[in-house]
C-alpha positions as protocol buffer text, in pm:
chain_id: "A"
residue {
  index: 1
  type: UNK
  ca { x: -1797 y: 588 z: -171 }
}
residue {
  index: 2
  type: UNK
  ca { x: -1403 y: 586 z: -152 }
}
residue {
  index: 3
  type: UNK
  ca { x: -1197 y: 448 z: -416 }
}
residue {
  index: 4
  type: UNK
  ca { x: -859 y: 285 z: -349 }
}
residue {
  index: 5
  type: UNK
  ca { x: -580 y: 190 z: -597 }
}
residue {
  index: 6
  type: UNK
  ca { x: -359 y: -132 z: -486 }
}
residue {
  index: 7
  type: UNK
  ca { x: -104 y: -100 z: -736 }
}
residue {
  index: 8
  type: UNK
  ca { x: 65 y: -409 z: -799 }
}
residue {
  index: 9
  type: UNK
  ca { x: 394 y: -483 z: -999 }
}
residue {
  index: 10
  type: UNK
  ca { x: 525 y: -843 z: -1096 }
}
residue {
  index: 11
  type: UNK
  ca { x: 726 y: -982 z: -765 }
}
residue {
  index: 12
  type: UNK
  ca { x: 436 y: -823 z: -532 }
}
residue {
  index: 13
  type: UNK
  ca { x: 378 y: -972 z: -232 }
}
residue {
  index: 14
  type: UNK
  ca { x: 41 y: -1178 z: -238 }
}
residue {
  index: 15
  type: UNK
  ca { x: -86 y: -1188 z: 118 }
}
residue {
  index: 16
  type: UNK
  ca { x: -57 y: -824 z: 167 }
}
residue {
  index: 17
  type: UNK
  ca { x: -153 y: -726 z: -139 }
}
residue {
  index: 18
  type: UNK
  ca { x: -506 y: -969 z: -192 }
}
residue {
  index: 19
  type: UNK
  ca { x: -537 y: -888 z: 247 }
}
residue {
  index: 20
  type: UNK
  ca { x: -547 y: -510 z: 130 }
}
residue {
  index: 21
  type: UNK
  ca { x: -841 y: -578 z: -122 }
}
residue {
  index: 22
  type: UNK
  ca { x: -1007 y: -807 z: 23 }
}
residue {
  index: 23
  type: UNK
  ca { x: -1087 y: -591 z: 367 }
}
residue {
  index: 24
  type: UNK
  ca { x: -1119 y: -281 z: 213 }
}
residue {
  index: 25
  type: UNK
  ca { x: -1418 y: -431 z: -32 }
}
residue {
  index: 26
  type: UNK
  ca { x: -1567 y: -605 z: 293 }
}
residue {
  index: 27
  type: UNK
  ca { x: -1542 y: -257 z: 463 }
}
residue {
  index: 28
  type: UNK
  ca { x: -1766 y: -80 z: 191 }
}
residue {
  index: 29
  type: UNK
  ca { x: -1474 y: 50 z: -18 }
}
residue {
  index: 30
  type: UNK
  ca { x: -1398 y: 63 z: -407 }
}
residue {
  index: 31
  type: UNK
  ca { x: -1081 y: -131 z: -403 }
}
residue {
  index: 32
  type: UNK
  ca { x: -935 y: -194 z: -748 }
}
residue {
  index: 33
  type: UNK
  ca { x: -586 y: -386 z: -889 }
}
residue {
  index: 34
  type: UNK
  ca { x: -432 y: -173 z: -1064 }
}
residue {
  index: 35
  type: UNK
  ca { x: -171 y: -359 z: -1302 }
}
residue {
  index: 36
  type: UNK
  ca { x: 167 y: -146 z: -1297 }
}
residue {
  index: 37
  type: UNK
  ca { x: 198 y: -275 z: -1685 }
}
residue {
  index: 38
  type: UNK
  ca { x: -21 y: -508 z: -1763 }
}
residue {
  index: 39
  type: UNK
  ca { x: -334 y: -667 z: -1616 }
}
residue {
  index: 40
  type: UNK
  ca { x: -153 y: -1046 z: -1586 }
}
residue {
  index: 41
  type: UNK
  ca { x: 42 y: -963 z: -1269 }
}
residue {
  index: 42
  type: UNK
  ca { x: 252 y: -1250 z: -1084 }
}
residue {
  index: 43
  type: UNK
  ca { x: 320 y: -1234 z: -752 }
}
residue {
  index: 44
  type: UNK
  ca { x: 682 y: -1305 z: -569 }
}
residue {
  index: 45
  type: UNK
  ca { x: 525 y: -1659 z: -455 }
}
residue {
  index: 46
  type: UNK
  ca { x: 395 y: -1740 z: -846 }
}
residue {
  index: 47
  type: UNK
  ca { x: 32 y: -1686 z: -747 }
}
residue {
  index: 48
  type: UNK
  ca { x: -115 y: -1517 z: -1071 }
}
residue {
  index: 49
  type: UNK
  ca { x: -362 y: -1192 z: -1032 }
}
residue {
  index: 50
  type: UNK
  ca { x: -582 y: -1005 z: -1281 }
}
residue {
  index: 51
  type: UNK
  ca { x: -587 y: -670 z: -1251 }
}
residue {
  index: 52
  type: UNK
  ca { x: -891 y: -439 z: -1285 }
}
residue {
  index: 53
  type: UNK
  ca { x: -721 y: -168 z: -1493 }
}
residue {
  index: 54
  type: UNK
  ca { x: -349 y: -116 z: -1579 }
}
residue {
  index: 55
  type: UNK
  ca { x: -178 y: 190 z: -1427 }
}
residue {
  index: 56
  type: UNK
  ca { x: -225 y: 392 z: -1774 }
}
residue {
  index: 57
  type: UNK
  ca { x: -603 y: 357 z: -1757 }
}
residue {
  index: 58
  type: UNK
  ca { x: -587 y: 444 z: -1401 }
}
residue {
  index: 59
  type: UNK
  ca { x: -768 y: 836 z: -1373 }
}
residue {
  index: 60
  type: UNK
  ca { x: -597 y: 854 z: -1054 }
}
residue {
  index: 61
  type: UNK
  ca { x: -853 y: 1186 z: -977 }
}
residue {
  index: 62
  type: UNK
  ca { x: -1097 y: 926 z: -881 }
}
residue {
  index: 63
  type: UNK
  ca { x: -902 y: 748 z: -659 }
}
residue {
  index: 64
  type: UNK
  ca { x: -886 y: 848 z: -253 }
}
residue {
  index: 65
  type: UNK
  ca { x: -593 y: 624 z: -128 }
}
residue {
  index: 66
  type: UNK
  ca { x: -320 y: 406 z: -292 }
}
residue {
  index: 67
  type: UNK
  ca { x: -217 y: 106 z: -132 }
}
residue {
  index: 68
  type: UNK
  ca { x: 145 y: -42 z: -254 }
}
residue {
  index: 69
  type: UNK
  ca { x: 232 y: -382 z: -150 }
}
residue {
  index: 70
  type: UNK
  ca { x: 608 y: -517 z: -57 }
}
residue {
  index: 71
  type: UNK
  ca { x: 750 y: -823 z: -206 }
}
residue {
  index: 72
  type: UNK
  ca { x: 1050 y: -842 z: -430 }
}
residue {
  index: 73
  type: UNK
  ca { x: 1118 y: -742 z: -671 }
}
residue {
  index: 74
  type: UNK
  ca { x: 778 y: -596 z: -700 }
}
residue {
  index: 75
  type: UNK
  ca { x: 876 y: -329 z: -482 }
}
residue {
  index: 76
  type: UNK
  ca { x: 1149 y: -256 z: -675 }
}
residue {
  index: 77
  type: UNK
  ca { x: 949 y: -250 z: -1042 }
}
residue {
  index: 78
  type: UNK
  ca { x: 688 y: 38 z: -888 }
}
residue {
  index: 79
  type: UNK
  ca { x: 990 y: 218 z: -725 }
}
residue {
  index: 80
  type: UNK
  ca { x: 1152 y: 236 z: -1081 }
}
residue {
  index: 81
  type: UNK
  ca { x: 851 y: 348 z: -1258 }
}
residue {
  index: 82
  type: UNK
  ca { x: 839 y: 716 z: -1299 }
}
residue {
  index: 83
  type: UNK
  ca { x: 498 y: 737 z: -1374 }
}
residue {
  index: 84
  type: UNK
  ca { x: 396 y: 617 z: -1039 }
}
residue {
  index: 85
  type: UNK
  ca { x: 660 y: 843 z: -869 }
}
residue {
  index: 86
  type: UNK
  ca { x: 426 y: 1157 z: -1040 }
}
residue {
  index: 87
  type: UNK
  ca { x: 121 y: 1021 z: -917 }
}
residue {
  index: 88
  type: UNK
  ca { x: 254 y: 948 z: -606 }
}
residue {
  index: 89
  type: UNK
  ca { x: 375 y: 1319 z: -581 }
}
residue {
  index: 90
  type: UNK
  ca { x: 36 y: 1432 z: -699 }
}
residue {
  index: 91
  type: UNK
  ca { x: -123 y: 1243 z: -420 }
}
residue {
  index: 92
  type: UNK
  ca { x: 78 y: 1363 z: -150 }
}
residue {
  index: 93
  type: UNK
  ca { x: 17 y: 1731 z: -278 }
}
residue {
  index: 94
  type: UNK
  ca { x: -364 y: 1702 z: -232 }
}
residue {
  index: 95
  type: UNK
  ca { x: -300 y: 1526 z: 100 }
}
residue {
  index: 96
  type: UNK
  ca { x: -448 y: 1162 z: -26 }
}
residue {
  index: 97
  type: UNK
  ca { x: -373 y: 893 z: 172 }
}
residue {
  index: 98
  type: UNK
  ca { x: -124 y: 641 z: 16 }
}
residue {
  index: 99
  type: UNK
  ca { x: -33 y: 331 z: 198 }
}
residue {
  index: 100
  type: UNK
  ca { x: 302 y: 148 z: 169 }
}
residue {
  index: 101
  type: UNK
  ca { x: 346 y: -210 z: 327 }
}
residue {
  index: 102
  type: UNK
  ca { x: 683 y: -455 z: 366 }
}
residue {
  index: 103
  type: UNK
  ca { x: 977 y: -315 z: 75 }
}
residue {
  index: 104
  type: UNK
  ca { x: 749 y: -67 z: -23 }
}
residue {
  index: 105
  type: UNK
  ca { x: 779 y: 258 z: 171 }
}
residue {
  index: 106
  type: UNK
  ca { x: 1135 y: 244 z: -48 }
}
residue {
  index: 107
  type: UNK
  ca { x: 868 y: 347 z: -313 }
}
residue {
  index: 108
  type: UNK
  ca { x: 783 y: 630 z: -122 }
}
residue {
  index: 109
  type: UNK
  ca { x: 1089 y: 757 z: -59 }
}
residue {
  index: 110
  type: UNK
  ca { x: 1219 y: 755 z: -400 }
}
residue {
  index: 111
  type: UNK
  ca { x: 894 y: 944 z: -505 }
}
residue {
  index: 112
  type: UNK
  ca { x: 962 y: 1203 z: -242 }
}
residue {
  index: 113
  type: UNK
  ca { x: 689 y: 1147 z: -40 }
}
residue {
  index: 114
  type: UNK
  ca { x: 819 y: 966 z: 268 }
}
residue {
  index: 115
  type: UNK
  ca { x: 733 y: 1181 z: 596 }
}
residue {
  index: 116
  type: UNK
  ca { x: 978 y: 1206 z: 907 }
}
residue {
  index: 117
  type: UNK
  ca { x: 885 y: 835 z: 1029 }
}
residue {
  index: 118
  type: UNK
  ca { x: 810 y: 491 z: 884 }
}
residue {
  index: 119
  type: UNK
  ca { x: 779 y: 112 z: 946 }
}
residue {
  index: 120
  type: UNK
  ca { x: 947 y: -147 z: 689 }
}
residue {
  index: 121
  type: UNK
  ca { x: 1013 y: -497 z: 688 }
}
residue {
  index: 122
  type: UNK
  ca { x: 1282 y: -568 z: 944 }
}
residue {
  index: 123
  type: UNK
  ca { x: 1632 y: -530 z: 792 }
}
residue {
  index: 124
  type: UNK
  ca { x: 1521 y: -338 z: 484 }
}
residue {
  index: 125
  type: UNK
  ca { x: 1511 y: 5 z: 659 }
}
residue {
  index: 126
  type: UNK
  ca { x: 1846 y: 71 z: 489 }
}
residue {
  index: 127
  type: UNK
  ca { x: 1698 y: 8 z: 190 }
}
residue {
  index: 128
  type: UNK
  ca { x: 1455 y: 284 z: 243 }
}
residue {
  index: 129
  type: UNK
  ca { x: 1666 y: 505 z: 410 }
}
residue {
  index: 130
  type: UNK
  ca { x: 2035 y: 482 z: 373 }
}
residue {
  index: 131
  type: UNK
  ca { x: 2081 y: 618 z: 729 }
}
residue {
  index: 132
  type: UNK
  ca { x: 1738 y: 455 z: 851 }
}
residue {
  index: 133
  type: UNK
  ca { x: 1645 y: 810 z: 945 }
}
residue {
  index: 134
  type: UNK
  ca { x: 1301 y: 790 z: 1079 }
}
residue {
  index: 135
  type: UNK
  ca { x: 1277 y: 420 z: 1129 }
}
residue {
  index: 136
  type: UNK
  ca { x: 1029 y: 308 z: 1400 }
}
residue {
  index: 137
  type: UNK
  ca { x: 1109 y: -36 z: 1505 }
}
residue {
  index: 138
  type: UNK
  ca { x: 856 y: -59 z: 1792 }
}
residue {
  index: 139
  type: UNK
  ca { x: 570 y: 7 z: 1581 }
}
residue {
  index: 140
  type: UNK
  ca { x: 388 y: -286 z: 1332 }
}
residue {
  index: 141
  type: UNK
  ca { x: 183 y: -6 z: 1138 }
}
residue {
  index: 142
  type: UNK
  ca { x: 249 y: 364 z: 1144 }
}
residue {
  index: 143
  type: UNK
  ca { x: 79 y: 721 z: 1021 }
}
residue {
  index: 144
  type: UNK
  ca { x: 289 y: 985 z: 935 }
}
residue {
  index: 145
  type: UNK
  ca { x: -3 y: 1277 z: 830 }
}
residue {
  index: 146
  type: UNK
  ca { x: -138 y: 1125 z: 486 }
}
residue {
  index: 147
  type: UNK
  ca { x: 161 y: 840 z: 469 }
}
residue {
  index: 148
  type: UNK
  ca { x: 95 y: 469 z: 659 }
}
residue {
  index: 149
  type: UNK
  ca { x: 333 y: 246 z: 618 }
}
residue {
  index: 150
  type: UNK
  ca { x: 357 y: -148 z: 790 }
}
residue {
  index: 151
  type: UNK
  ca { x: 634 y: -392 z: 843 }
}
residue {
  index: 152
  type: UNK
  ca { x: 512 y: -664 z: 651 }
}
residue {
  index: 153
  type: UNK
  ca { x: 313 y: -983 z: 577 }
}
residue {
  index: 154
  type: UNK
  ca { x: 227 y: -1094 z: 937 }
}
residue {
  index: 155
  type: UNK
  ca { x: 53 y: -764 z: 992 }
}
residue {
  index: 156
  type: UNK
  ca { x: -122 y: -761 z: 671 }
}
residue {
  index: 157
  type: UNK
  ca { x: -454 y: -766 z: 800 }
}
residue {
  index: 158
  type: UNK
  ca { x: -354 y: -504 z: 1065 }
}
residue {
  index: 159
  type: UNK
  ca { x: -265 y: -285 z: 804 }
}
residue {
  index: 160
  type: UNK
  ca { x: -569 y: -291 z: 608 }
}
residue {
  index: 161
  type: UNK
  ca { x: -792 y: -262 z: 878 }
}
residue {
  index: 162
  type: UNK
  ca { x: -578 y: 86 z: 957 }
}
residue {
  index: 163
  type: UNK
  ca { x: -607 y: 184 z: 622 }
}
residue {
  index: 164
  type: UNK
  ca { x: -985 y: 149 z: 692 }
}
residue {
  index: 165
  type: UNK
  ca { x: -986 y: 322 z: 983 }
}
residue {
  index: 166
  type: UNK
  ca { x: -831 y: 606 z: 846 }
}
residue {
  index: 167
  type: UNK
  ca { x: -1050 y: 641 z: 486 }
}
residue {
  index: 168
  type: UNK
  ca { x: -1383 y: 530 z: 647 }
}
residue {
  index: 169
  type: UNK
  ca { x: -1374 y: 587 z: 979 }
}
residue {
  index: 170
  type: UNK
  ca { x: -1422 y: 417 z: 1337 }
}
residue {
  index: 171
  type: UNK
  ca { x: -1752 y: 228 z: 1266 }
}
residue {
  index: 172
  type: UNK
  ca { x: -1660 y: 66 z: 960 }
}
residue {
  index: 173
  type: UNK
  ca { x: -1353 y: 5 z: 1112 }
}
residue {
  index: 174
  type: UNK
  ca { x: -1496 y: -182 z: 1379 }
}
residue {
  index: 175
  type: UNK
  ca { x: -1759 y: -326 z: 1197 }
}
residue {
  index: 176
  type: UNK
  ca { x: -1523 y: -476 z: 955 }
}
residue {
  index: 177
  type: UNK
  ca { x: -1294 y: -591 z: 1254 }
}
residue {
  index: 178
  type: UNK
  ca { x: -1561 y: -780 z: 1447 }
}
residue {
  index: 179
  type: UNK
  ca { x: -1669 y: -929 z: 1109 }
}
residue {
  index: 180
  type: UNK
  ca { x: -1337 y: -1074 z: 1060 }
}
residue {
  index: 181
  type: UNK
  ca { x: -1300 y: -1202 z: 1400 }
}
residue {
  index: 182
  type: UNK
  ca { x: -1001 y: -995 z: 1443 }
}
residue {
  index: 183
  type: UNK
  ca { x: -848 y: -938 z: 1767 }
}
């Protein structure tokens, strides 16, 4: 069974990161919070999650995929946490899937691990790349070899569906679509 990390930081964005969880337990995967500090984590709307582990319990060898939600400034607390960055790096070494949504493929790129192209939030792509190098406007969700990124909480569900797609494959996929009534 595949096991996926949604790491969330305080100032995450709720609907994509609960959307995330949500679909990829429906879809038959291991999904766990991980708590960037702590396992109270509040979210950028003050909706209050409880993480499963904290990032330093995390034995990130068991984990397949990491999913980092947007929202500020939780974006901005897991892209200043050097911890992270390593695990991030060790990730993209062994070719794991990590999946950034909204502010957070400015994560990836301060970890090193952004690929030639992304999707952000609209107006943000600055913020991930100073010369918004690579920035795909005409895309909602994107893969770039083991890196997806998404532009944000409109496409939420979208996003997590593609992250199931790519970790479990076409018939989960589509069984979790149809089950959703997803169009």
């Amino acid at each position: 069974m595949k096991k996926v990390a949604v790491i969330l930081a305080d100032g995450f964005e709720e609907i994509e990161a609960l959307t995330s969880v949500d679909v990829l337990r429906r879809a038959g995967a291991i999904a766990s919070i991980v708590g960037l500090n702590d396992v109270n984590i509040k979210g950028c709307h003050n909706i209050c999650v409880k993480a499963d582990v904290t990032l330093r319990e995390m034995k990130e060898l068991d984990y397949d995929a990491i999913v980092l939600p947007g929202g500020l400034p939780g974006a901005s607390n897991l892209a200043n946490d050097t911890r992270l960055k390593a695990i991030l790096q060790n990730f993209d070494k062994s070719n794991k899937l990590i999946c950034a949504i909204c502010a957070a493929p400015m994560v990836l790129e301060s970890a090193g691990v952004l690929k030639d192209h992304f999707v952000c939030y609209p107006g943000f792509e600055e913020n991930v790349r100073s010369d918004k190098r690579g920035y795909d406007n005409g895309k909602s969700v994107l893969r770039d070899q083991n890196i997806i990124t998404a532009k944000g909480p409109a496409f939420s569900m979208e996003f997590a569906l593609f992250i199931v797609k790519n970790l479990l494959g076409d018939e989960a996929y589509l069984k979790a679509k149809n089950d959703l009534l997803y169009k």
